[in-house]
C-alpha distance (Angstrom), angle and dihedral (degrees) to the residues before:
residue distance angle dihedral
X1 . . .
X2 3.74 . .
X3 3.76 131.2 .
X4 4.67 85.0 19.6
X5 3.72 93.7 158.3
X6 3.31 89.7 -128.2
X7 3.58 103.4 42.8
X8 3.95 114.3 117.4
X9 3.64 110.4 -128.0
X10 4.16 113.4 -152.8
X11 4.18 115.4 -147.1
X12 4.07 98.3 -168.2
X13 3.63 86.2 -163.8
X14 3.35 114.2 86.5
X15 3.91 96.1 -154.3
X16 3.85 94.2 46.1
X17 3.75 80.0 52.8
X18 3.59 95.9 54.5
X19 4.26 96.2 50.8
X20 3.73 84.6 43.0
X21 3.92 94.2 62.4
X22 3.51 95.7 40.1
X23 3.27 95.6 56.6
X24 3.90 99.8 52.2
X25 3.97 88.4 31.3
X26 3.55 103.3 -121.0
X27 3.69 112.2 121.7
X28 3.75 99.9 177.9
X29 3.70 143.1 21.8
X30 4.21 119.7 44.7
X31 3.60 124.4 -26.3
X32 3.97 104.5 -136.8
X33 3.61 126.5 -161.9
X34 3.57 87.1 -116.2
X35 3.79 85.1 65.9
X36 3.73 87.7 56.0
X37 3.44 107.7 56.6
X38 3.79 105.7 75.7
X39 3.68 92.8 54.4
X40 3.81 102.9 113.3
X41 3.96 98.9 154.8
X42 3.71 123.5 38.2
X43 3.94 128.3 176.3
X44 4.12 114.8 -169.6
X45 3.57 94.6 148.6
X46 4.14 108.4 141.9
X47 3.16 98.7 15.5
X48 3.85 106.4 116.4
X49 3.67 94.9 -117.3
X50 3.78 116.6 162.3
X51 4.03 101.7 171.8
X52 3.36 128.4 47.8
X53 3.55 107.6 179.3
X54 4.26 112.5 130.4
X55 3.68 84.6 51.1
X56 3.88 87.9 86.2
X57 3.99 88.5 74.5
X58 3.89 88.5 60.2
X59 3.42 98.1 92.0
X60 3.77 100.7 160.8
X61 3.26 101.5 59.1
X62 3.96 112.9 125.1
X63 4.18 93.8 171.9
X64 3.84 125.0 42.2
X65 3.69 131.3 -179.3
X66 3.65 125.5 -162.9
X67 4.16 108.3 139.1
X68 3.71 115.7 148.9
X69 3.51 103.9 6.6
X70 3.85 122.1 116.5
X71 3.79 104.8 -98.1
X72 3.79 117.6 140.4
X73 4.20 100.0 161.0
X74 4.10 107.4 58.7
X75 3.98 97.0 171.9
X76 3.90 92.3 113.4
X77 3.68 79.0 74.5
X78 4.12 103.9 63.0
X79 3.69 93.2 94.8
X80 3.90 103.0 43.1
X81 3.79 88.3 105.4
X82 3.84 102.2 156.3
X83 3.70 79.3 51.8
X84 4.53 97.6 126.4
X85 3.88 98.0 173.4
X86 4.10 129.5 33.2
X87 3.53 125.1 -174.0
X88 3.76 107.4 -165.6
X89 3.62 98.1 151.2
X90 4.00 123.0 138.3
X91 3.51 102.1 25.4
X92 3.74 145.3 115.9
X93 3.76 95.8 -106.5
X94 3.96 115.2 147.0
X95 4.28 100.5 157.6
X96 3.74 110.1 52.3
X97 3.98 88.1 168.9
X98 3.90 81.7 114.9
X99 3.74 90.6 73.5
X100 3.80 99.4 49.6
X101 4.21 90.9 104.3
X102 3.21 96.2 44.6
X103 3.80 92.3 102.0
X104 4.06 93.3 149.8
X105 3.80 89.6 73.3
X106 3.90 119.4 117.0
X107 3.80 95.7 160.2
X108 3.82 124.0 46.6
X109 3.63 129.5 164.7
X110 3.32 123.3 -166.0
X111 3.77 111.8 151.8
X112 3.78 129.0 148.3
X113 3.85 95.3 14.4
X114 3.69 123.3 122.0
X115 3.23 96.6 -98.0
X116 3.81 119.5 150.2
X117 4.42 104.4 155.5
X118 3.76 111.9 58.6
X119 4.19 85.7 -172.7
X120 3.61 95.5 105.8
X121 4.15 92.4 65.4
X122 3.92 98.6 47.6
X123 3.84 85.6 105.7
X124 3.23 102.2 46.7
X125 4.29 93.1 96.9
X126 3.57 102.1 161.8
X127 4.15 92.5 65.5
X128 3.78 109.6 117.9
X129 3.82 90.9 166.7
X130 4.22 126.0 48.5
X131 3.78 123.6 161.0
X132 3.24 112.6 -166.6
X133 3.35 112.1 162.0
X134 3.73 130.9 129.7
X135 3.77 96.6 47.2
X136 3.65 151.0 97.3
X137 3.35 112.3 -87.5
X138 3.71 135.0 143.1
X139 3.51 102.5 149.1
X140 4.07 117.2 78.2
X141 3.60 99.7 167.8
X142 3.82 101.3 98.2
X143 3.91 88.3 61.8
X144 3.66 85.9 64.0
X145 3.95 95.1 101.3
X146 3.70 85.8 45.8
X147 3.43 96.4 106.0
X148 3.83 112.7 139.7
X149 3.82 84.1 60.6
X150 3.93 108.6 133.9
X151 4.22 91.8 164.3
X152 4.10 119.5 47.0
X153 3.71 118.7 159.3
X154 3.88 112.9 177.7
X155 3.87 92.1 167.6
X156 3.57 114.5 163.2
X157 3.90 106.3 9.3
X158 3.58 134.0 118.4
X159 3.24 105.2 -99.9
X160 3.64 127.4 141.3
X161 3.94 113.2 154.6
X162 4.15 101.3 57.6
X163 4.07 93.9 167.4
X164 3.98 86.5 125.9
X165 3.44 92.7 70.7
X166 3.75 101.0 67.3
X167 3.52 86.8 92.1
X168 3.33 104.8 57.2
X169 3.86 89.6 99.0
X170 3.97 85.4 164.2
X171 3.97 96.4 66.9
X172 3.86 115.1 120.1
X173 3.73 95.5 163.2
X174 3.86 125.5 29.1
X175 3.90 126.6 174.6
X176 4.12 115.5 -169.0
X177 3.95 91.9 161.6
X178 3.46 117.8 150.9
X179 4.24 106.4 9.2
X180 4.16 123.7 96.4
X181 3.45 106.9 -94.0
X182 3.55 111.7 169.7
X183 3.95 100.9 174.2
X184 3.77 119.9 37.1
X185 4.21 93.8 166.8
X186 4.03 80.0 117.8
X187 3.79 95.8 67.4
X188 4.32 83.0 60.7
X189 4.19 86.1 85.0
X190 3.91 89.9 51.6
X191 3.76 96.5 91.1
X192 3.50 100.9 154.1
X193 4.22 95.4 60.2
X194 3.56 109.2 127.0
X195 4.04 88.9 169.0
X196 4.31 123.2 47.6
X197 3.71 119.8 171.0
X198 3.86 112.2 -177.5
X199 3.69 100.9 147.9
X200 3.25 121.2 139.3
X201 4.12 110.3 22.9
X202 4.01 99.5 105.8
X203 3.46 90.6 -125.7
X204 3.94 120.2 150.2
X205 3.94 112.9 -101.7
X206 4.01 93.9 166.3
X207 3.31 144.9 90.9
X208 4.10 120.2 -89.3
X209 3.82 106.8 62.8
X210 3.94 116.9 58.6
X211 4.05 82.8 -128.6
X212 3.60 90.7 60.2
X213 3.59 93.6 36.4
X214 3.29 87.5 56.4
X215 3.82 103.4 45.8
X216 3.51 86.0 51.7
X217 3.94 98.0 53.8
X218 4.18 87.6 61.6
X219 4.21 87.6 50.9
X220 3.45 85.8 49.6
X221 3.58 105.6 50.5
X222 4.08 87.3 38.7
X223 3.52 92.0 60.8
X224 4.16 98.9 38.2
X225 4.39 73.9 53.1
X226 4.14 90.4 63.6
X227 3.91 89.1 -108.9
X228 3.60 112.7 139.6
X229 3.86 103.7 -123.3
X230 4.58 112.8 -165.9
X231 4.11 94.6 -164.5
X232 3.95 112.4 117.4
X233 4.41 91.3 83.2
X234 3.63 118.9 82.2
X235 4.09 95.8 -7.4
X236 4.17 118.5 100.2
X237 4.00 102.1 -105.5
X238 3.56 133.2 143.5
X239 3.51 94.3 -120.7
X240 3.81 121.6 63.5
X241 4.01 96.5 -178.8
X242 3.47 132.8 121.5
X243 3.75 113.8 -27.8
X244 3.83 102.8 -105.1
């Protein structure tokens, strides 16, 4: 049974091993569950970790960090349900189910992963920030119920269609560089942005065609709304000034 106080918990990885004793202070003998259970916060970014099993029996934990390190299996995680902030970011990560009851997150970061089906995180309603970026994406619509979101960044994707955003009403700060959107008419219901990144897509923002007419209408009334709008690099416009 987990969290027996005197139930010896095994970490097959020697690294994970390592953080894990310095941060309850006991370099040798038997790590117990006991041991575990006051862990709240726990930072093993960099390490060169590649397994994470043990961490299961930390069930306290409400902040977990494990960027760049080599994990590719994250099911030790399922049952980290106090857990409030994940970084995931820099990994080889391709199933994400593993995070799908982890409904107490607000904070998840899971750029530059492998990830290409956002499914897994359409329960996960109390986000407000979700990066993304540096995957393979194409499909938005499981971010649909996402809707207390204030932070998205879906740099670097491939993501073309992003009509599931519209209701996002939330969204302060948005960042769509580098995909191939075609269409951003959607982003006109986001009136709270303050921050719009659309560089990069070679999309039409001018006048000429009605879709670039069009797309160029929502940059417009974004930016005469004081939100900051990056869209002048790597799109077709007329203008090629300062990115703004």
């Amino acid at each position: 049974m987990k969290n027996e106080n005197n139930m010896a918990v095994n970490f097959p990885d020697p690294n994970l091993e390592d953080v894990i004793r310095f941060k309850i202070g006991k370099p040798t003998g038997d790590i117990l569950s006991s041991d575990l259970i006051g862990i709240k916060s726990l930072s093993a970014g960099f390490k060169g970790i590649s397994n994470i099993t043990g961490l299961e029996y930390c069930t306290s934990l409400t902040e977990l960090y494990l960027h760049s390190t080599s994990i590719t299996n994250i099911s030790p995680l399922s049952g980290l349900t106090a857990l409030t902030l994940l970084h995931l970011d820099n990994n080889s990560i391709t199933d994400i189910s593993p995070l799908s009851g982890l409904t107490a997150l607000t904070y998840l970061d899971l750029s530059g992963t492998l990830i290409s089906d956002a499914s897994p995180l359409s329960p996960l309603k109390g986000l407000a920030s979700l990066d993304l970026s540096g995957n393979k994406i194409t499909d938005l619509t499981p971010l649909s119920s996402l809707t207390g979101l204030t932070f998205l960044d879906l740099d670097m994707n491939e993501i073309v269609d992003i009509s599931t955003l519209s209701g996002l009403i939330a969204l302060t700060d948005l960042s769509l560089h580098s995909n191939s959107i075609i269409d951003i008419t959607p982003l006109s219901r986001l009136t709270a942005l303050t921050s719009l990144d659309l560089d990069n897509n070679d999309m039409e923002i001018k006048p000429g065609t009605p879709q670039g007419q069009t797309n160029l209408d929502v940059v417009n009334w974004h930016l005469n709304n004081g939100c900051y709008v990056g869209w002048k690099y790597g799109n077709k416009t007329e203008n090629k000034g300062e990115n703004k």
